[in-house]
C-alpha positions as semicolon CSV with decimal commas, in nm:
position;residue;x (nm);y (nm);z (nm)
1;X;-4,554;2,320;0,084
2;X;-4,371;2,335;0,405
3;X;-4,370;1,924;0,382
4;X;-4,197;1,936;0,072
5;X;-3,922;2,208;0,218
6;X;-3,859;1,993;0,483
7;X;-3,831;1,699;0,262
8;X;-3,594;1,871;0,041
9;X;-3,326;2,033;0,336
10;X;-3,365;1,689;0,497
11;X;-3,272;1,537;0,143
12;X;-2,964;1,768;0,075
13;X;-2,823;1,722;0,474
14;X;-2,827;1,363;0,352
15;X;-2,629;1,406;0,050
16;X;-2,348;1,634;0,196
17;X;-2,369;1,403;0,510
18;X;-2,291;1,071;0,253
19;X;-2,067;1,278;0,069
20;X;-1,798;1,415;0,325
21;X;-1,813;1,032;0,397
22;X;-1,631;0,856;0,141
23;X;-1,274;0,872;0,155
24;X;-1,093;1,100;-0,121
25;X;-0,925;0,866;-0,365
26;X;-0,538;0,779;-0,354
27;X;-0,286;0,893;-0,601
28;X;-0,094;0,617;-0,726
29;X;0,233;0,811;-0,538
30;X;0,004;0,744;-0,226
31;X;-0,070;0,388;-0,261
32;X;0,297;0,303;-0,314
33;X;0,393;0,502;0,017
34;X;0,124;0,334;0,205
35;X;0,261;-0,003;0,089
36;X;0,601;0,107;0,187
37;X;0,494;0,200;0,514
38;X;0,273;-0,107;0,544
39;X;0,588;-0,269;0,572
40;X;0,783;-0,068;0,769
41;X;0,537;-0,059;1,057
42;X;0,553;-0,426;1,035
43;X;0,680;-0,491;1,416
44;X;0,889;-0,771;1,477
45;X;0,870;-0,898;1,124
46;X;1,195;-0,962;0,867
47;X;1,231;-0,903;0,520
48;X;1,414;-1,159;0,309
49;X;1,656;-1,012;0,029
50;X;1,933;-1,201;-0,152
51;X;2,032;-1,426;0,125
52;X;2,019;-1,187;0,450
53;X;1,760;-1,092;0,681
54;X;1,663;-0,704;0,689
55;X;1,466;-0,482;0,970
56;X;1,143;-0,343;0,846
57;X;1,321;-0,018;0,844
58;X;1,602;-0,162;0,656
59;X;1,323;-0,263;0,361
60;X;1,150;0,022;0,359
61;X;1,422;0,268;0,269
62;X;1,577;-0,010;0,022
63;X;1,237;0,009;-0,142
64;X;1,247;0,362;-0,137
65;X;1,602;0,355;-0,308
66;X;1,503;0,139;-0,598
67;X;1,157;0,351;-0,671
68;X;1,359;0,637;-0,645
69;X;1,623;0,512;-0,905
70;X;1,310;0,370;-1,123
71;X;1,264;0,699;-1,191
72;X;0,929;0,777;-1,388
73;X;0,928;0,418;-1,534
74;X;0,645;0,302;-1,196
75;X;0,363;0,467;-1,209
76;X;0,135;0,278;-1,057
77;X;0,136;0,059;-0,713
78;X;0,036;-0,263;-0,958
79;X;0,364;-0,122;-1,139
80;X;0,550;-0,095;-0,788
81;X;0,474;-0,446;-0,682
82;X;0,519;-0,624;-0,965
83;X;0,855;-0,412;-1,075
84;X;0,992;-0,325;-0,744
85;X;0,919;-0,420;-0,405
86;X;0,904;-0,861;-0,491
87;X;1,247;-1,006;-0,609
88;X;1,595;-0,846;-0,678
89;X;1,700;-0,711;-0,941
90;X;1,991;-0,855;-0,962
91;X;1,930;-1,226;-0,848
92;X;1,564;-1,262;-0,948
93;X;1,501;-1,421;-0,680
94;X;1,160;-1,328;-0,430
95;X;1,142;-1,150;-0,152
96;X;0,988;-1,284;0,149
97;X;0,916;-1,140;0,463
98;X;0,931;-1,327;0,806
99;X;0,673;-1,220;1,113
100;X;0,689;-1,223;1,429
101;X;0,516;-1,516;1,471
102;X;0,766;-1,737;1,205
103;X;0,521;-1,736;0,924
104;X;0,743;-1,651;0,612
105;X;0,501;-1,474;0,306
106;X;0,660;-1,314;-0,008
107;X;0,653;-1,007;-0,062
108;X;0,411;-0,992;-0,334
109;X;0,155;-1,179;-0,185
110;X;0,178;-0,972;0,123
111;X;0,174;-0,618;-0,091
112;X;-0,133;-0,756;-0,317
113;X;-0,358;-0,798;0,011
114;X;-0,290;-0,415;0,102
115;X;-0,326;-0,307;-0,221
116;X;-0,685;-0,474;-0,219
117;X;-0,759;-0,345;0,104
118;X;-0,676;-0,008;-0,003
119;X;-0,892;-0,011;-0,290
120;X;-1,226;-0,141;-0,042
């Protein structure tokens, strides 16, 4: 009987122990901020928007602008990327960001592979 307690306790610590492990899931207000930022913290990198070169920084709160005059039309990050944060709205035309080490991605491509490592 005392096995079996044991067994039990030893049982539950587990469960608690596996459960205070996963991460709480993301809003979808969450995952576009962390995409936002994922770009802003980009250090020495460029972002590409109808014809001129932008700071991180610069992107950032022009990505911030358009969500924010989107209104309640994105409500997801798929929403965000697709609608938002990869070509003008006025042009059409991509947006690519530059590195620091010259390699030139757009946007879209570069948001997508956050997004998927966000959802790991």
């Amino acid at each position: 009987m005392r096995l079996l307690f044991i067994l039990i306790v030893i049982f539950l610590f587990g469960q608690m122990t596996f459960a205070q492990s996963k991460p709480a899931q993301l809003t979808e207000k969450q995952k576009i901020e962390y995409l936002i930022k994922s770009i802003e913290k980009l250090d020495g990198a460029y972002f590409w928007r109808n014809g001129e070169y932008h700071t991180a920084k610069e992107a950032a709160d022009h990505l911030r602008l358009k969500l924010d005059n989107a209104g309640s039309k994105i409500k997801t990050a798929q929403q965000f990327i697709d609608n938002i944060a990869t070509k003008s709205s006025m042009t059409g035309t991509p947006y690519k960001i530059k590195f620091k080490d010259g390699k030139i991605v757009e946007s879209k491509v570069f948001l997508y592979q956050k997004l998927g490592e966000l959802n790991k």
